[in-house]
C-alpha positions in Angstrom: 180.9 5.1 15.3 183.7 2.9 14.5 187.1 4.2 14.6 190.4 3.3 13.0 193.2 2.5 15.5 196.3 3.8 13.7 196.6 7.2 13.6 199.4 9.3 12.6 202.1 9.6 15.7 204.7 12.4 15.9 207.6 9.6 16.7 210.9 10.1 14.4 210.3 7.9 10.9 214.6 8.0 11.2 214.5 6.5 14.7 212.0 3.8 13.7 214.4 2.5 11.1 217.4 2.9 13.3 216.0 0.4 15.6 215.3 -2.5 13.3 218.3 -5.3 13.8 218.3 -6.9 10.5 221.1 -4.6 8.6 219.1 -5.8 4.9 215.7 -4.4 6.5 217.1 -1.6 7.9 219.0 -0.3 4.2 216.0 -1.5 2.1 213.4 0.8 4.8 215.7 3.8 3.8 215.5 3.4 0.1 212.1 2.7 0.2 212.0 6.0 2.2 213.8 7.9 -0.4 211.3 6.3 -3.3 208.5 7.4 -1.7 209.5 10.8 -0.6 210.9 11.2 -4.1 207.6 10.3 -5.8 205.1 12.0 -3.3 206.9 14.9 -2.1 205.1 14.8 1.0 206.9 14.4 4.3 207.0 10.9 5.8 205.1 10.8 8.8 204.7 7.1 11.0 201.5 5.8 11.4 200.5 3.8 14.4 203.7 2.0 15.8 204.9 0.4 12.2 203.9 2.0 9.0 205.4 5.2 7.2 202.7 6.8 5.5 203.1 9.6 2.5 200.3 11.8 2.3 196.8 11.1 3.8 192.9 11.4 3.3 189.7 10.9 4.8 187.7 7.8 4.1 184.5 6.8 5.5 183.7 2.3 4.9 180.6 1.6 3.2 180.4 -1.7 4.8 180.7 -0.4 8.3 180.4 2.7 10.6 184.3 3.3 10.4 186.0 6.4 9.5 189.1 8.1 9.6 192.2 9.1 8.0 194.8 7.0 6.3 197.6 7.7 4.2 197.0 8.1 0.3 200.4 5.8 0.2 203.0 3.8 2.7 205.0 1.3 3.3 205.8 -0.8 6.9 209.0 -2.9 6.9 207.5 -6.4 8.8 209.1 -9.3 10.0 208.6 -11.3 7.6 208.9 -8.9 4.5 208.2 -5.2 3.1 204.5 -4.8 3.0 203.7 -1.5 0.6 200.2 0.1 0.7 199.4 0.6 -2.6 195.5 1.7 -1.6 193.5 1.7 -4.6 194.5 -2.1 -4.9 195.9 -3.8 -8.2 193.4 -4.4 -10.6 194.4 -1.6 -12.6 198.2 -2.9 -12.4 198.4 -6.7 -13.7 201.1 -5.6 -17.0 203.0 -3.7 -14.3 203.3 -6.6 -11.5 203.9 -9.3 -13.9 207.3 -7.0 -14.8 207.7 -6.6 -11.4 210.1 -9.5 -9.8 209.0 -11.6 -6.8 206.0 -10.5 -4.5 202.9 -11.3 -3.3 200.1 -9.2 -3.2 196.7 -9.0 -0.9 193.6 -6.4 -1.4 195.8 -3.1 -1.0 199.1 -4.7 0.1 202.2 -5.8 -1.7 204.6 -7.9 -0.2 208.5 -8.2 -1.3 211.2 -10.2 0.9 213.7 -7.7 -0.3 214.4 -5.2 -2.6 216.7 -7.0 -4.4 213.8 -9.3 -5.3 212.2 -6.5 -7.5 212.6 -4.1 -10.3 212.9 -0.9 -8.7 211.7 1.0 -11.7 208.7 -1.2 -12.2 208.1 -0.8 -8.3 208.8 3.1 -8.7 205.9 2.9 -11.5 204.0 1.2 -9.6 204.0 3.3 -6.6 203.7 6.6 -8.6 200.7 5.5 -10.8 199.1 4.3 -7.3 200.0 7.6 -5.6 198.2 9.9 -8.2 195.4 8.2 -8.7 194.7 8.4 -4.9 195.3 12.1 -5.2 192.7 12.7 -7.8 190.5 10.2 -6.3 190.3 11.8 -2.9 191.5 15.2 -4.1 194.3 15.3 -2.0 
């Protein structure tokens, strides 16, 4: 049976974003982290070496044998921008990203540069909305 390859670690979410060099990074990861922890009420936990994760549930891929847990919400501050999971994906979203600011977006992924770039109450929406409805999908 396939397996996913980022698990949850117990290494300090704090200490993770301590050690990022780029100073606008590093202050937009801990506002992110107050946004989510705000909206989920769930304690941040890092998954794999690079992604904060908010919650979790169990999924199993009807296109492979892979299963495994994966949190119902999270964000990873990249290289090259802010990748946010928003996990049920965006079709259910267009009104909401077209307030949203500049961003990209891939199957569950949204990408900003910076915060600055966005809305933050459109991108608190956004994240919220996303958040519940993988609550009461996976009854988490």
């Amino acid at each position: 049976m396939g397996e996913i390859k980022t698990k949850v670690t117990k290494e300090s979410v704090k200490a993770f974003i301590d050690t990022m060099p780029d100073a606008v990074k590093k202050q937009d990861s801990l506002t992110l982290l107050k946004i989510f922890q705000d909206i989920t009420k769930e304690k941040p936990k890092m998954w794999g070496t690079s992604i904060i994760g908010f919650g979790s549930y169990h999924y199993k891929s009807n296109r492979s044998t892979q299963e495994g847990d994966w949190p119902l919400t999270a964000f990873s501050p990249r290289k090259q921008n802010l990748s946010l999971y928003i996990c049920n994906g965006f079709a259910d979203y267009a009104d909401i990203l077209k307030k949203l600011g500049k961003h990209k977006t891939s199957v569950g992924c949204l990408y900003i540069n910076k915060l600055s770039d966005v809305d933050l109450a459109i991108l608190k929406q956004l994240i919220k909305k996303s958040f519940l409805e993988m609550k009461k999908k996976y009854k988490a």
